[in-house]
Structures are given as C-alpha cells and as structure tokens.
C-alpha positions as CSV (number, residue, x, y, z in Angstrom):
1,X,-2.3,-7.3,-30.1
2,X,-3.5,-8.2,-26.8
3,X,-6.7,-10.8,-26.2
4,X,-9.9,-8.4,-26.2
5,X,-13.5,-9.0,-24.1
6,X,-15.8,-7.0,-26.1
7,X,-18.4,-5.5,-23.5
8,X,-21.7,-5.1,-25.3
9,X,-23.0,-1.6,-23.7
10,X,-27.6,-1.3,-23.7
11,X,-27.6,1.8,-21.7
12,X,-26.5,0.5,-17.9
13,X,-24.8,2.8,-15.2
14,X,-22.9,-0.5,-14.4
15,X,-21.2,-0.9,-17.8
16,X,-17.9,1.0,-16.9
17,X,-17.5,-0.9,-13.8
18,X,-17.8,-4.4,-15.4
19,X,-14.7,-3.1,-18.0
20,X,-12.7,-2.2,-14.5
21,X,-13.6,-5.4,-13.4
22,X,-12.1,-7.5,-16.1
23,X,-9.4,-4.6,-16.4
24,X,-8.6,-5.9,-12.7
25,X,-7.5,-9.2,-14.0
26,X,-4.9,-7.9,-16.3
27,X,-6.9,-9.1,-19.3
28,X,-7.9,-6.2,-22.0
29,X,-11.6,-5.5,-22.8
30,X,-13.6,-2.7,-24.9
31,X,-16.8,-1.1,-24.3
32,X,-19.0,-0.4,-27.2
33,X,-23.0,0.7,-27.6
34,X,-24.8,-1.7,-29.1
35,X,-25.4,0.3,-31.9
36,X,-22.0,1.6,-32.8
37,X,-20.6,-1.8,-32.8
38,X,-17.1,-2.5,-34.3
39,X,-16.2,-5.2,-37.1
40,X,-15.3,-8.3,-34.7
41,X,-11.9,-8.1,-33.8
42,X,-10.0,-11.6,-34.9
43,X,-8.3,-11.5,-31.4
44,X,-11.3,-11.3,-29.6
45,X,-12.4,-14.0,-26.7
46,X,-15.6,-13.4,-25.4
47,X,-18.9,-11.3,-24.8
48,X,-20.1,-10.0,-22.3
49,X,-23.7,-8.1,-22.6
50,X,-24.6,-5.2,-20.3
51,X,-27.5,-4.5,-18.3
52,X,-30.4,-1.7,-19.5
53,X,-32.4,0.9,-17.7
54,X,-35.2,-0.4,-20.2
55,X,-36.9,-3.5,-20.8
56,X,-36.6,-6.1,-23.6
57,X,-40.9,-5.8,-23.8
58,X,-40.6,-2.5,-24.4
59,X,-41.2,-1.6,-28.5
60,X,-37.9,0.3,-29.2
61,X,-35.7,-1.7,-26.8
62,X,-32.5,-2.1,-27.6
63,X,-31.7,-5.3,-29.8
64,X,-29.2,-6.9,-31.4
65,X,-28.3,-10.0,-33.4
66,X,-26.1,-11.9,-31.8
67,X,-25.6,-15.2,-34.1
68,X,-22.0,-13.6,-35.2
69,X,-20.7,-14.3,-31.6
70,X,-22.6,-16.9,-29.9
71,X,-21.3,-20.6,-29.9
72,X,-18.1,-18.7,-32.1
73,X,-16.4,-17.0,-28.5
74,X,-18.3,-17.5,-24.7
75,X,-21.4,-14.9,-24.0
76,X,-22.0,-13.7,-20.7
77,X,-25.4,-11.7,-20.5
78,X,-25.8,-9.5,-17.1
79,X,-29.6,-8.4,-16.1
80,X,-31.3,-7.3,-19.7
81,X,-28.3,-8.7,-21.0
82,X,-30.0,-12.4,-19.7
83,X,-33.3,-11.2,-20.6
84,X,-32.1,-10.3,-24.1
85,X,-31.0,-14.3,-24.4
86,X,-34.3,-15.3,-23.3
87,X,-36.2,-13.3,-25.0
88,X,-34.7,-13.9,-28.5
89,X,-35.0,-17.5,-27.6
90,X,-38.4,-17.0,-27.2
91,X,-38.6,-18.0,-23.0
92,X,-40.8,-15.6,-21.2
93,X,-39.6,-12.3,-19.4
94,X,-42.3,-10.8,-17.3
95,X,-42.7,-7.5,-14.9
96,X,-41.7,-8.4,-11.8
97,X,-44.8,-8.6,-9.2
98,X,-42.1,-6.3,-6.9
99,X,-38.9,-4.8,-8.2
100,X,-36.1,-7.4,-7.1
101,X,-33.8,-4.6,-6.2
102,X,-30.9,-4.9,-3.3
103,X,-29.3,-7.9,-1.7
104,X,-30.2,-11.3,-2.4
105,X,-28.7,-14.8,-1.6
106,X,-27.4,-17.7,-4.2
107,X,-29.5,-20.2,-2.4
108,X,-29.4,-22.9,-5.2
109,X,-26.0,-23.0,-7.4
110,X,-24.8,-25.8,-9.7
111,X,-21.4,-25.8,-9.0
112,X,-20.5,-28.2,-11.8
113,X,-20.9,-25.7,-14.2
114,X,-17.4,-23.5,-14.9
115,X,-18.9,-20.1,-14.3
116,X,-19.9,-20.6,-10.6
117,X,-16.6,-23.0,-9.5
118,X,-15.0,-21.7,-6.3
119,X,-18.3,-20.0,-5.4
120,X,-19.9,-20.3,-2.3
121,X,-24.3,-21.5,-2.2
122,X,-25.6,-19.0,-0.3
123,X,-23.6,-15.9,-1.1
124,X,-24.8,-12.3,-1.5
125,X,-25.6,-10.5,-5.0
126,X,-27.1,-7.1,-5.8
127,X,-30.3,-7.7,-8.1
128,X,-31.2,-4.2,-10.0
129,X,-34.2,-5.1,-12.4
130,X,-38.0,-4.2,-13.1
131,X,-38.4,-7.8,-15.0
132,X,-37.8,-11.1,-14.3
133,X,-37.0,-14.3,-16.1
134,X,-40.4,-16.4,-15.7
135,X,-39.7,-19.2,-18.2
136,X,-36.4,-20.4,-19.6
137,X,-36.7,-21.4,-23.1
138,X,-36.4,-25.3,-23.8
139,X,-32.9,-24.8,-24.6
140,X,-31.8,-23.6,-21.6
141,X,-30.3,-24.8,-18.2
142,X,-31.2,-23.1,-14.7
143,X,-28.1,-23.1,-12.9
144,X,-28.7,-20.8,-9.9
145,X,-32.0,-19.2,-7.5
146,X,-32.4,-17.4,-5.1
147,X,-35.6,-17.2,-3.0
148,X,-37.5,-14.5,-5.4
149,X,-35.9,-15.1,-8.5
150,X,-36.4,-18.6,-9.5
151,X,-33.9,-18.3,-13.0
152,X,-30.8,-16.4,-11.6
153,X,-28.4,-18.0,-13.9
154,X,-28.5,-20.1,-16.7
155,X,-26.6,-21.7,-19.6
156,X,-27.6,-22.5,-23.4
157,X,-27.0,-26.2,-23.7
158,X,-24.5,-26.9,-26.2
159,X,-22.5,-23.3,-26.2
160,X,-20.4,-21.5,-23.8
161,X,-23.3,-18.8,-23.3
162,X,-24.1,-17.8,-20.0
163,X,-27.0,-15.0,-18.3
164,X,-27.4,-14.1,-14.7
165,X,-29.7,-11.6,-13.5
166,X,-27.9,-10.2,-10.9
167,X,-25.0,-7.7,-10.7
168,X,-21.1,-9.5,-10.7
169,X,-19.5,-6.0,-11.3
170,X,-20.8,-4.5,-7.9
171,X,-19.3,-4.4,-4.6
172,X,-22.6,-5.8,-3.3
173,X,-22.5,-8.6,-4.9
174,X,-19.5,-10.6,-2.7
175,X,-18.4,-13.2,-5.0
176,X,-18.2,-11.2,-8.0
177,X,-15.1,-10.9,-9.3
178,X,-14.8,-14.9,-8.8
179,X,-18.0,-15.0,-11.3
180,X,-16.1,-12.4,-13.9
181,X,-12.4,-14.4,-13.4
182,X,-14.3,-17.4,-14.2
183,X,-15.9,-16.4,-17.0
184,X,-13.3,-14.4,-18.5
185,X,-10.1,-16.8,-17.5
186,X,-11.6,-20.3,-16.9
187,X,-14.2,-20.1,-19.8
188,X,-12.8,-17.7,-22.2
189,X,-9.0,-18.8,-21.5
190,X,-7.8,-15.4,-21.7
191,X,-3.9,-15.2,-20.7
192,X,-4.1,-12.2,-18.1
193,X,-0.9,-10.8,-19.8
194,X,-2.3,-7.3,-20.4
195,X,-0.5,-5.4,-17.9
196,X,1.0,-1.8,-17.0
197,X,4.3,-2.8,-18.4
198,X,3.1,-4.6,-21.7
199,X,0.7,-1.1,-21.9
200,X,4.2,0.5,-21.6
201,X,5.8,-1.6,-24.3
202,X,3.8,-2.2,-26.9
203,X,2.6,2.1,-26.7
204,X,5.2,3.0,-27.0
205,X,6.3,1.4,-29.9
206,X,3.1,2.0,-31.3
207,X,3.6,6.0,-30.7
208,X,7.3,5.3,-33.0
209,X,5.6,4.0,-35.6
210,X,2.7,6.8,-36.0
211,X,4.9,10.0,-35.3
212,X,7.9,8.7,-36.8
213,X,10.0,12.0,-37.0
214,X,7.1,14.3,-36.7
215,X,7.1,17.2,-34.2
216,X,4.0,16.4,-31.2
217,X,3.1,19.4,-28.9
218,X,1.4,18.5,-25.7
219,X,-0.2,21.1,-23.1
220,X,0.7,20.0,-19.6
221,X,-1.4,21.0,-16.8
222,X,0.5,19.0,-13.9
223,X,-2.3,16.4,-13.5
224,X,-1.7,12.7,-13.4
225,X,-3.1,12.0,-17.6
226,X,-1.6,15.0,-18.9
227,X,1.9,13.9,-17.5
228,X,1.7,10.3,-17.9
229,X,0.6,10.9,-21.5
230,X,4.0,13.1,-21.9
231,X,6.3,10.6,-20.4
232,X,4.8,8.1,-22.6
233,X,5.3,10.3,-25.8
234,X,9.2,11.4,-24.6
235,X,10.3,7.6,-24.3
236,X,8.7,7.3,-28.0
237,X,10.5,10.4,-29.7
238,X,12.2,12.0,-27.0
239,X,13.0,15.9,-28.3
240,X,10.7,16.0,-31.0
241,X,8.0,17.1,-28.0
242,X,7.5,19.9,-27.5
243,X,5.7,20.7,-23.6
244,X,3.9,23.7,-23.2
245,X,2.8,24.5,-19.3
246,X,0.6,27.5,-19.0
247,X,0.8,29.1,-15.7
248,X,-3.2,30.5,-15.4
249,X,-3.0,32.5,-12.6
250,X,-5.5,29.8,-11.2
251,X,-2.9,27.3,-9.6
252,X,-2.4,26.2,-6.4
253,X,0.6,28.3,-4.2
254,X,3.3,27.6,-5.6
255,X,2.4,25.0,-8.2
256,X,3.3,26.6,-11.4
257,X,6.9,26.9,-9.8
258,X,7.2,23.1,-8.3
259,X,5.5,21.1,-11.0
260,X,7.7,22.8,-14.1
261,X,10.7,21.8,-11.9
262,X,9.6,18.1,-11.8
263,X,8.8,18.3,-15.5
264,X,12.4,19.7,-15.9
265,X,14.0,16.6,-13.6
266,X,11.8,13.8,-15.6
267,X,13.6,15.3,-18.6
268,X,10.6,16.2,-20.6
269,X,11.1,19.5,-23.4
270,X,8.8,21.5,-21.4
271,X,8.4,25.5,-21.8
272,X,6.3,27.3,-19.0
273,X,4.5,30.3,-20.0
274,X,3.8,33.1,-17.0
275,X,0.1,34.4,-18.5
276,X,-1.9,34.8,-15.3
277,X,-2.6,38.7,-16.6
278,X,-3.8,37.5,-19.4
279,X,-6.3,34.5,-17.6
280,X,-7.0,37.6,-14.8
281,X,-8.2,40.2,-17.6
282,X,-10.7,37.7,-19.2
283,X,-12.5,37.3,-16.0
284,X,-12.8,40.6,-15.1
285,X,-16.8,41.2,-14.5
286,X,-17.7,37.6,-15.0
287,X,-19.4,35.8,-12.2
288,X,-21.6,32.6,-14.1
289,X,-19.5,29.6,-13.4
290,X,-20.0,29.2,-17.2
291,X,-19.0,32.0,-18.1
292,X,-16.1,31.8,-16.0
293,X,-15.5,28.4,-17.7
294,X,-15.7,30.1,-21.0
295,X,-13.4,32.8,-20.7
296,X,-10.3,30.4,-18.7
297,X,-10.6,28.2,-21.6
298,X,-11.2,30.8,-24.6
299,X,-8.1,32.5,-23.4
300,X,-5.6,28.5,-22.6
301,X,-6.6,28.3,-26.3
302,X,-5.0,31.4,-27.7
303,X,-2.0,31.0,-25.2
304,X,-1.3,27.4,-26.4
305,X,-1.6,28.3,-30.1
306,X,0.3,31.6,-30.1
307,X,3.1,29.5,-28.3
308,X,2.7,26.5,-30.5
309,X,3.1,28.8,-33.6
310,X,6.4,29.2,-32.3
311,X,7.8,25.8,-32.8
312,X,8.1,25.0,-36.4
313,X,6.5,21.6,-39.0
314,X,4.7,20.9,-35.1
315,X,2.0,18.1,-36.8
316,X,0.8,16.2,-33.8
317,X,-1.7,18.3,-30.8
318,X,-1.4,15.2,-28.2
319,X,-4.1,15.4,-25.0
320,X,-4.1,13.3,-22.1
321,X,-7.7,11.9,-22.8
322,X,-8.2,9.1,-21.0
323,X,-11.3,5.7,-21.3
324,X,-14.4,7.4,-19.5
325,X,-13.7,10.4,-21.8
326,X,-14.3,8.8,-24.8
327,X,-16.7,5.9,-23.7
328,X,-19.3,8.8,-22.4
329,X,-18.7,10.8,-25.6
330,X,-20.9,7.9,-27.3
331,X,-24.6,7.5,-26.5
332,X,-26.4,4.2,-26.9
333,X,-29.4,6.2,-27.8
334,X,-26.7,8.6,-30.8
335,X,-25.3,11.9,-30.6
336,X,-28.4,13.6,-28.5
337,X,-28.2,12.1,-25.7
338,X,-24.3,12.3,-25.2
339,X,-23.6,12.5,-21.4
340,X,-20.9,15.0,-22.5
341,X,-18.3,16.0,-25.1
342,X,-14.9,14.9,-25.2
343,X,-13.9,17.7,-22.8
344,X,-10.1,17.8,-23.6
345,X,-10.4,18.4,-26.8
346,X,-11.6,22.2,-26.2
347,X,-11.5,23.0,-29.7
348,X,-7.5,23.0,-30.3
349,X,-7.3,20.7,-32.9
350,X,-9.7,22.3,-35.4
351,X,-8.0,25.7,-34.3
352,X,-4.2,24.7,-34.8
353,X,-4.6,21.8,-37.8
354,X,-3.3,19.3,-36.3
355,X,-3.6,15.8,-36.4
356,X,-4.6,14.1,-32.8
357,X,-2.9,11.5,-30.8
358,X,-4.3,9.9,-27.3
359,X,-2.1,7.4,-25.7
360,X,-4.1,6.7,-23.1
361,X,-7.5,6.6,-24.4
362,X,-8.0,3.2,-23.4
363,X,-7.1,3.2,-19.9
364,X,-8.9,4.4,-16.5
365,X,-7.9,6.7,-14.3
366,X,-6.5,3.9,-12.0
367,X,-4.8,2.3,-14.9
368,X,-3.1,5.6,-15.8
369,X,-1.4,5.8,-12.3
370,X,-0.5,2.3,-12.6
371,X,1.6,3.0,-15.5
372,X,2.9,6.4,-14.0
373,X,4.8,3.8,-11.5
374,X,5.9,1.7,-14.5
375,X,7.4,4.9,-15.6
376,X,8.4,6.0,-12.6
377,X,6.9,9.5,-12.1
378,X,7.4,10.5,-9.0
379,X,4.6,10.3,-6.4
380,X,3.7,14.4,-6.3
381,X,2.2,14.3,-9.5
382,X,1.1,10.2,-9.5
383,X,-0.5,10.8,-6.2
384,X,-2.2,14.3,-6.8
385,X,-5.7,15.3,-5.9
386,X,-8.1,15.7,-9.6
387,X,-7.8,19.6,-9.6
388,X,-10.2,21.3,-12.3
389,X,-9.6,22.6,-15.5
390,X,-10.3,26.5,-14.7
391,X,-8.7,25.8,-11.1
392,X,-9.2,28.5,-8.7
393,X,-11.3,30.1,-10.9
394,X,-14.1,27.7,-9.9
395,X,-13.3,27.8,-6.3
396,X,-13.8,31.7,-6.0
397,X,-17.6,32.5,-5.8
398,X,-18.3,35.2,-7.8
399,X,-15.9,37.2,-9.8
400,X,-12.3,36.3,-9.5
401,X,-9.5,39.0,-8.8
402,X,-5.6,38.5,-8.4
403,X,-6.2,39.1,-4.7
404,X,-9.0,36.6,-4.4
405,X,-6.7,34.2,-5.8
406,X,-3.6,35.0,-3.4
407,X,-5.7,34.9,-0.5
408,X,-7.4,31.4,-1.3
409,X,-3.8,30.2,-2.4
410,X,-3.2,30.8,1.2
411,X,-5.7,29.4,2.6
412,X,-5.6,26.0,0.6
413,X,-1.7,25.8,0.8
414,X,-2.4,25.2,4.8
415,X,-5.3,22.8,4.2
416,X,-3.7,20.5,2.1
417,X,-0.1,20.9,3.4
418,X,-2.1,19.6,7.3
419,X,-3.6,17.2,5.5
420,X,-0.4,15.4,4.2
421,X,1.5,16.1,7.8
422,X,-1.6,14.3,9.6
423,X,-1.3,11.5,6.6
424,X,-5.2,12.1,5.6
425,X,-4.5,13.1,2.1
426,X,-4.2,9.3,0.7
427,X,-7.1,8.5,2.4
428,X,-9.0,11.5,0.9
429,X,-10.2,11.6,-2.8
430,X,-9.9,15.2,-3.2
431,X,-10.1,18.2,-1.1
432,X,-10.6,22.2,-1.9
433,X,-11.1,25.5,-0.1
434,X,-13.9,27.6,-1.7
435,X,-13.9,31.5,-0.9
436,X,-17.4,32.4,-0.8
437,X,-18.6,36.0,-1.8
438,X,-20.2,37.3,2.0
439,X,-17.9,38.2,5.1
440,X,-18.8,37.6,8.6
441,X,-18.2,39.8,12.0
442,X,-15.5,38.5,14.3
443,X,-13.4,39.2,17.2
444,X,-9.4,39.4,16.8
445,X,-7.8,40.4,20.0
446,X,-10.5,43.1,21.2
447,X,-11.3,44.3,18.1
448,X,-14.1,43.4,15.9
449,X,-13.2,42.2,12.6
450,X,-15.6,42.0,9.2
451,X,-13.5,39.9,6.9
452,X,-14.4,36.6,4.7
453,X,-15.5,33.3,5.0
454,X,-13.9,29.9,3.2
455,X,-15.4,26.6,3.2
456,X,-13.3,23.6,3.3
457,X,-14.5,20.5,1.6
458,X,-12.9,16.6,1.3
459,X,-14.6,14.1,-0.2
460,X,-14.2,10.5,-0.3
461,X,-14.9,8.4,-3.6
462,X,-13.7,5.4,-5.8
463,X,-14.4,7.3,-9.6
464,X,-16.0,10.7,-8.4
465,X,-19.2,9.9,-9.8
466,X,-20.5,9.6,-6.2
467,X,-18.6,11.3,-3.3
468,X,-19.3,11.2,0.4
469,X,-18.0,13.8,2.5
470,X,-14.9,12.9,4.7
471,X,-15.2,12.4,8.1
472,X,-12.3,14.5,9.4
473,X,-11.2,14.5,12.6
474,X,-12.6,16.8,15.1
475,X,-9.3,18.1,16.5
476,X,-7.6,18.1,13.2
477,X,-9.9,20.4,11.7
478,X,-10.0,22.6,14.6
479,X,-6.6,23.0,14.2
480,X,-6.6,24.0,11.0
481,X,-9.1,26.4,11.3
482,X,-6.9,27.8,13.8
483,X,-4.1,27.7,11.3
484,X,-6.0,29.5,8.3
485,X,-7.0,32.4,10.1
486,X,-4.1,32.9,12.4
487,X,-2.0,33.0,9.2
488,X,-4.4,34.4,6.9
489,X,-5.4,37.7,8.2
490,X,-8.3,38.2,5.4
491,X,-10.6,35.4,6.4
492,X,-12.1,35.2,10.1
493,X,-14.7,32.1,9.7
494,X,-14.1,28.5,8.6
495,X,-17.1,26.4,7.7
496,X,-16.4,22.5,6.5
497,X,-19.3,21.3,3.6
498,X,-21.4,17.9,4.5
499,X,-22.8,17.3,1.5
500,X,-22.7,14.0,-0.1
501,X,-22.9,13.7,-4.4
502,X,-25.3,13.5,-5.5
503,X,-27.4,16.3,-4.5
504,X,-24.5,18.1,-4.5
505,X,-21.4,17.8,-7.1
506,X,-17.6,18.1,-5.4
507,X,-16.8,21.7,-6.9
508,X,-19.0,24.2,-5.7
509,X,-19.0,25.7,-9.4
C-alpha cells in the first residue's frame, strides 16, 4: 500500500485543496474530520492539521488529542491547526486586534530549518484568521514573521512538528507548494511514487481480488468518472460487466448515438437503452427544478433496474463516485450538517441488492482524467464539459417537452461545435445554452417574428465551486448568435449570462 499523509479536517473551506496539493506531488494523502478519525494506518508518514472557521477559545471548539502522532510521524498544523499546538501547549492565542486576512510578506524566515529551505524571505502568503498566536509556549521555536503577525511559523523543539498561520495550499500564497514539498518530501521522506499508472496497477488488481468471478453492472452516462470507472473495471474482469447507457431524451444532439459508439470501440459490454418517452412522460406538467430533478431520476432508476433484472447472479451496482463526493458526505460537525449526500448513489443499491464498488473514490476530478490518459480513453469523453445529471432537463425553463428539447439540441450543437472550431472549449470550464420560458418580437426579412429567447453561458473555474464568467470574444459571439438563429428558425434573440458563482450557481436550475 502506498505511503499515506493523513489530513486532519476542523471544518476549513481550504481542506480539499491542501489534499490536491500534496496529491500534486505524486504522494497519497486522506482527508478525515477530526471526529471520524480512522485507526492510524501503519503506512502512514505524516500529519497535517487543517484550518477552522472557529476558534480554539471558543467552548465547543473542535479538539483532539494528538499524543498518538506527534514526535511518532512529522505534524504540520495550518492556521487553527497552529493555534490548536499552541493552545494545548498552553502558549497564548488571542483575537486579533484586526482580522489578518489577505496578503502578507515572510519578512523574517529561518531558513536553516527543513520546512522553509529553497524559500525566498520576503515572499507573499494568504493569512485567513480572526486569532493570532501572541505567545509561543516555552517549548517552541519562532521560525518566521511577518510585519503583523509576530509567530508565523514555528517548531516544537525536539520533534518534527511544525505550525504556520498562514495558508500554503492557496494560490496566494506564492511559495506554497515549496512549503507542502518540503514538508511532505524533505521532512516526512515520502517516495512520490503514487502515480496515475501505480493507481492503474494496484486497482486494478485490487478490483480482481474483490469481484473475483462475480457479475458488476455499471450505468454509464458518457461523463469522464462514469467511463473511467468502467475502463478500470473491464481491464479487471473484462465480460463479466455488464454497461448499461440510458439514452434520457435529455442529451446533447447527437450524443446518445456518438458516445455508445466510443463505448463500443473501447471494447466495453455496453447495452444502450432508447427510453426518452419514458423520461418525456414523467415531466409532463412539472416545472420546479426539483421536481424536475425528481421525476429524471425516479424514472433512470426503474430503467436501470428493469434492464439490470435482465442480466442474471449480477452482484456488484458499481458508480463512478469520485473523492469530493464522499469527503463532503462527512460533516465535522456529524450527519446534520452534511454539505450533501453521496449524490450517485440515488438510491440503486438499496433498490437492486447489490453490493457497491467505487474505484475511484479516492481520486479528484483531475486525477480521474489523469488516469483516463493512462488508460487511454480517447479525448471526447476525457476532455468533456461536466454535463448535469437530468441534462437538458435543467436547461429548459419551465416544463420540458420533446420539442423544447430538439430545439435547444439545436441551438447548443452550434454553440459548442464554434466553440471547439475557434479552439475556446479547452480554455472554458463548461458552457450551456438555457431556453428560457418568454419569447421576444423580432424582424426576419420584413416580417415581424415572436419566437424564443436562449441564453448562452461559459464559465471559467479550477473545481466549480467558484466560476467566473468567460470573457468571450466579441466577434466570436456575434457570430454565433448569427449562427443560432439563422439555423434555428424557433429562437430570434441571443442573450450571453455575466454572472460570476457565487451569487449565482453555473446551471440556471
């Protein structure tokens, strides 16, 4: 088994970027609340302990022995994960006078200690905190200031156990990942051997050993996880799975068509299933996005369990969940504060009796298309746009009908086909066309037309947790304006979406 960072989660909105971080150095790490720890795994090689929206003060702040790994493996503690050290140490952490949020310089450094080698005095971090470290406990070595925070980093005399109070996992912080590599390479020794073909490798012999000669049925949807996690599984047992691609009626033009034919060349056992009737007599009358929501995946449920029933001794439901899914499906605060449920799931297992399996339920979304290349999938479903669940279904305002769905087929086949020709769509996280429920007056020719209005929207993003709206180019936008509703006769007005997330979120459903 692969060396392991364990990454000590108290609540931060950081913690899944400092597990990409270390990700990024080929070396294999695991985030866990602080409260749901796991028994310490014998190949593990260091801590590190996450920041906090609260404050160690505070009565019911989150706390946590940590005797079992310090001066055993290295500790790193980041922001409340220094104040934690300090305060269980019994130094002083006091509020701030001003919140020490934003950029600040490394104006003292001691660069003979390991974690701050190669770093330059004077380089930019990001401080986020309400607190600050006012006296270090008598154990404890300053190694680094900056102008307002007197105790930016520190080490505990005798022990590989570190703290900074500033943020090494942001972009803002320009020396960062040299702080992380030097921690987890220099200090911890970890090998960096944990890579997309090891993943590969030791998966797959790990999916031999579990399903053995057992029958596995996977729903593809002709996403990046869903197919990885398919080619993954075939290389394992080959035949013995069993695809199932359901063709909603919700697709993009032509999709259902294309994608089964790349399934069909990667030589996976892959069965597509025509049910857009089906998907198109649900919806009928509903118009909540929930709702909506509901009905799409109510009715993928029956679809994939009829068909499943089909295939005989099937034992294994696998799903293409992937590491956010399951790290934000555990609260540090327990099951009533869940950010959400482990949305691929959808209730099929409990449904169909089947045993689960994951394969890529430790990786991130950029560490799944990294192993799509080591498994060379080809670069139409690697490099595709996210694309919801209900697809189309979401991007139709209001109720959704077959010729709703042709029309803004249409209309989205020449957006995103102009967007590959001009060589924006690598550049562009993901982009949509939403048919909104009004129509507009225009003039075609010298008549006056009353016909409907689409919005196009592209956002740029690194996780799509925050998205910025793509600045397009003028012309190219005009032109495909031009191009919708030349071609398109239904729609007459083109409006393009501004808005950033947050306020607004990507889909407009």
């Amino acid at each position: 088994m692969s060396e392991q960072i364990l990454i000590i989660d108290f609540g931060s909105q950081y913690t899944q970027l400092i597990a990409r971080r270390v990700r990024e150095l080929n070396v294999y790490c695991e985030i866990h609340p602080f409260n749901h720890l796991p028994e310490k795994p014998e190949n593990l090689k260091g801590v590190i302990l996450s920041g906090s929206p609260c404050s160690v003060r505070d009565e019911n702040a989150p706390n946590l022995d940590l005797n079992p790994y310090r001066g055993e493996v290295p500790v790193l503690g980041v922001c409340y994960g220094a104040q934690l050290l300090v305060h269980q140490n019994d130094g002083i952490v006091t509020p701030s006078e001003i919140r020490e949020y934003g950029r600040a310089r490394l104006e003292k450094m001691d660069q003979h200690y390991d974690l701050l080698k190669e770093m330059t005095l004077g380089n930019q971090v990001w401080m986020s905190h309400g607190d600050t470290i006012s006296k270090l406990p008598s154990s404890f070595t300053n190694i680094a200031s900056t102008a307002d925070v007197a105790n930016a980093a520190f080490k505990l005399n005798g022990e590989e156990t570190y703290g900074i109070q500033f943020h090494p996992e942001v972009t803002h912080t320009e020396e960062g990942k040299t702080l992380l590599r030097n921690f987890v390479v220099h200090i911890c020794g970890c090998e960096q051997d944990w890579t997309p073909d090891i993943f590969v490798e030791s998966t797959v012999e790990d999916l031999r050993n579990k399903l053995g000669n057992d029958k596995v049925v996977l729903g593809l949807s002709g996403g990046v996880d869903s197919s990885v996690a398919a080619v993954l599984i075939h290389q394992a047992i080959g035949k013995n799975l069993y695809c199932i691609f359901v063709d909603n009626g919700l697709l993009r033009k032509n999709e259902f068509e294309e994608v089964l034919h790349s399934y069909k060349d990667m030589g996976l056992n892959v069965k597509g299933v025509d049910a857009k009737n089906a998907f198109y007599a649900a919806l009928e009358g509903c118009v909540d996005p929930e709702d909506k929501r509901k009905a799409i995946g109510k009715t993928f449920i029956d679809i994939f369990d009829e068909e499943s029933h089909k295939i005989q001794d099937v034992k294994w439901l696998a799903q293409g969940t992937i590491y956010p899914d399951v790290i934000e499906s555990v609260s540090v605060n327990g099951p009533s504060a869940t950010i959400k449920s482990h949305h691929n799931v959808g209730g099929l297992p409990e449904k169909m009796n089947l045993k689960v399996v994951e394969p890529l339920n430790t990786l991130f979304k950029d560490e799944v298309r990294r192993v799509g290349r080591t498994l060379e999938i080809p670069d139409n479903i690697l490099n595709r746009h996210p694309f919801p669940g209900p697809g189309l279904g979401i991007r139709i305002i209001g109720e959704v009908t077959a010729e709703k769905v042709r029309i803004l087929q249409n209309v989205d086949y020449i957006f995103i086909n102009g967007l590959k020709e001009r060589g924006h769509y690598d550049q562009v996280w993901q982009a949509l066309a939403v048919l909104l429920p009004i129509q507009s007056v225009g003039v075609m020719g010298d008549e006056r037309t009353y016909e409907n209005v689409v919005a196009l929207r592209a956002v740029s993003s690194v996780d799509g947790m925050t998205a910025d709206w793509s600045k397009l180019p003028y012309d190219f936008l005009a032109d495909i304006s031009n191009k919708i509703i030349n071609n398109v006769k239904e729609v007459n007005r083109i409006v393009y979406d501004i808005s950033s997330k947050p306020p607004a979120t990507i889909e407009w459903e």
